[in-house]
N, C-alpha and C positions, 0 to 999 in steps of 0.2 A: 647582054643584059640579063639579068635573074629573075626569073618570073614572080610575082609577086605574092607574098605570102596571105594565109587568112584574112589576118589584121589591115594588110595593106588592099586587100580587096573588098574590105568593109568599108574603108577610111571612102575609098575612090567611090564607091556605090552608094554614099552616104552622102558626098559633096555634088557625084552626078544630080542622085535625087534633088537636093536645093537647087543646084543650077536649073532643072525639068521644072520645080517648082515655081522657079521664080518667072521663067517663060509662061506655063500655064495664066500664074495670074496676072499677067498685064491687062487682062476687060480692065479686068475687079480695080486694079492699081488706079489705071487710069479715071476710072468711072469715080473713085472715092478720094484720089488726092493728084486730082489735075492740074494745081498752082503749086502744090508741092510735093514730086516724085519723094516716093519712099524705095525702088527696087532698081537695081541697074544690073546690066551686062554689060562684060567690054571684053578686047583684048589686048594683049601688052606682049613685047619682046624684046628684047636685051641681051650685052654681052657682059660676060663674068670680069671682076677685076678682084684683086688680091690685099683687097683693106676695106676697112670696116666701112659704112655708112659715113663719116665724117671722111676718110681719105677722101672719097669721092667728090664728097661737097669743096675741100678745098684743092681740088687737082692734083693728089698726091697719090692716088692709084696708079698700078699699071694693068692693064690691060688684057687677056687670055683668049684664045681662040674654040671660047666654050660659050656656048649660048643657048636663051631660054626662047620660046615661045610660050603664053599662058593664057588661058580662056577667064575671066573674074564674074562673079557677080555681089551684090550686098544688098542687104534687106536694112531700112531705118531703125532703129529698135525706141528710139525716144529723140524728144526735140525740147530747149529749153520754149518755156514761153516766151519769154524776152531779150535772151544772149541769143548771139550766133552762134549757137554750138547745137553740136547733134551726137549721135552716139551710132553707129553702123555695126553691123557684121560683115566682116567682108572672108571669102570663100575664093580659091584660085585652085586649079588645075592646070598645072604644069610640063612642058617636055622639054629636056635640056640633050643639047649634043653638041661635039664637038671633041671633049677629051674621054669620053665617056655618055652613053647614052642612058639616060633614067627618066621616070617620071616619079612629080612630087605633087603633093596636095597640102594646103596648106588652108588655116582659120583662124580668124583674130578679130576682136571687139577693134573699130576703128574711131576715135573722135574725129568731128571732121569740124572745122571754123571756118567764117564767112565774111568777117569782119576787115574787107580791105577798101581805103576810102576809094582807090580808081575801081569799082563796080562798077561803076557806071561805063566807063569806057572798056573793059575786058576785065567778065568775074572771077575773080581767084579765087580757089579755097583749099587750105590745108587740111592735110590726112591726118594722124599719126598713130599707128598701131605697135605698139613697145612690146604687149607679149600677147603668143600666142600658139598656136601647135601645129609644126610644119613635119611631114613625113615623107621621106624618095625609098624609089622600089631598091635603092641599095646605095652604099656610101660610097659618094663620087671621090674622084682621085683628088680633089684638091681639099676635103673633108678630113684626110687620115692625120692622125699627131705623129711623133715624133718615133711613138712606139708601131704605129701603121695600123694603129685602129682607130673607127669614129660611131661615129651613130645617125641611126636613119630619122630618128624621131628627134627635134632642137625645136627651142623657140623660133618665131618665126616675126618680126618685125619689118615693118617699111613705114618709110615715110615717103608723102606723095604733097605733090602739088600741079593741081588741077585747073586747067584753062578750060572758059568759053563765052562766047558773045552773049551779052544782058538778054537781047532777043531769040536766042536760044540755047538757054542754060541746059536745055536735058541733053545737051549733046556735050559732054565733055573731050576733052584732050589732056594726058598727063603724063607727066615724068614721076615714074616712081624707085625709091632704093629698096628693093629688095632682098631682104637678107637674112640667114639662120644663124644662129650660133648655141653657144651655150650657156649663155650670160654668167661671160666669167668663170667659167667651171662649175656653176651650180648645177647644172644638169649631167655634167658630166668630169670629168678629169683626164682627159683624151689630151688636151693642149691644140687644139685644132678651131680653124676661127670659125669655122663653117664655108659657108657662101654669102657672097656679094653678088649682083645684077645692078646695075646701073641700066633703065628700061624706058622706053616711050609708049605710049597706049590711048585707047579710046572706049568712050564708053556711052551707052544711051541710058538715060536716067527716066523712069515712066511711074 
C-alpha cells in the first residue's frame, strides 16, 4: 500500500475531525432535537461486485473477493415542514482488502424519504446520494481502464435503504450500494467503472 499523500492526509483529518465532532455533540444533539435526531454514526461492510449499482439491484453482478469495512456518520442539514423528506451530509471512512489494500474517504449531500405507508409496522426510509467526492490512498486493481490507468479522486454515490422498529427509529439497520465512478467519463476518460460494494450496516441516529 502507498502511503498517503498531502491531499489525502487532509481529506482523512478533515473527515476524522467531523466524525470527533459529531461524537462531541451528542449532549447538545440530544438535549435540542430528542423526537427528532439530526446526527448519526454507524458502521457498514461489504463485498465488491463488478456492475454498476442497478446490476446489483437486479441480480446480474458477480461477485469478487475484495471487501470494505467502513465507519459513517451524517449531520441533518434541513427538513421540509410538511413532506417527508430531509436533506443529510453523509461522510464515510473506509478500508478495503482483499485484491489490494487502500483506504478511501468519501462525502456526499444525502436526500433521505420517509414516506412508506407500513411505518407503522417497520420504518423504512430511503437514501440517495447521486454525487459526491470519494478519494483512496491509491487506485485499486479493479479501477484501471483499458490503457491501466484510473484515478484516486471519482464521484462517489450510494443508494441506501434503511430499517427499524416505530419504537426505536434511532437505531437504524441498512443495505447500502456503494459506489465510485466517473459519471460517464465526465471526470475522467480512463474507461474504467470504478467500484461497486453491495453492504449491510447499522447506525444510531441521536
Amino acid at each position: 500500500m502507498t502511503h498517503l499523500d498531502c491531499s489525502a492526509r487532509g481529506t482523512f483529518r478533515g473527515l476524522w475531525l467531523f466524525v470527533s465532532a459529531t461524537a462531541l455533540a451528542v449532549p447538545v444533539a440530544v438535549s435540542a432535537q430528542t423526537a427528532s435526531p439530526d446526527w448519526s454514526l454507524g458502521v457498514y461492510a461489504g463485498k465488491y461486485h463488478d456492475a454498476e449499482p442497478a446490476g446489483a439491484l437486479t441480480g446480474k453482478a458477480n461477485y469478487v473477493e475484495h471487501y470494505m469495512v467502513a465507519l459513517t456518520g451524517s449531520k441533518t442539514l434541513w427538513k421540509h415542514p410538511q413532506w417527508p423528506v430531509s436533506l443529510e451530509l453523509d461522510g464515510m471512512l473506509g478500508q478495503q482488502s482483499g485484491k489490494a489494500t487502500l483506504t478511501e474517504v468519501a462525502i456526499a449531500p444525502a436526500l433521505r424519504f420517509t414516506a412508506f405507508q407500513w411505518k407503522d409496522a417497520i420504518r423504512t426510509d430511503l437514501r440517495l446520494a447521486p454525487l459526491g467526492l470519494s478519494y483512496t490512498s491509491e487506485v485499486g486493481p479493479m479501477e484501471y481502464g483499458p490503457d491501466g490507468r484510473g484515478s484516486r479522486t471519482l464521484n462517489y454515490l450510494f443508494v441506501e435503504a434503511a430499517f427499524s422498529r416505530p419504537t426505536s427509529a434511532s437505531n437504524e439497520f441498512f443495505v447500502r450500494l456503494h459506489h465510485r465512478c466517473a459519471i460517464y467519463d465526465l471526470l475522467n476518460n480512463y474507461g474504467a467503472n470504478g467500484e461497486d460494494f453491495l453492504t449491510l450496516g447499522w447506525r444510531h441516529r441521536f
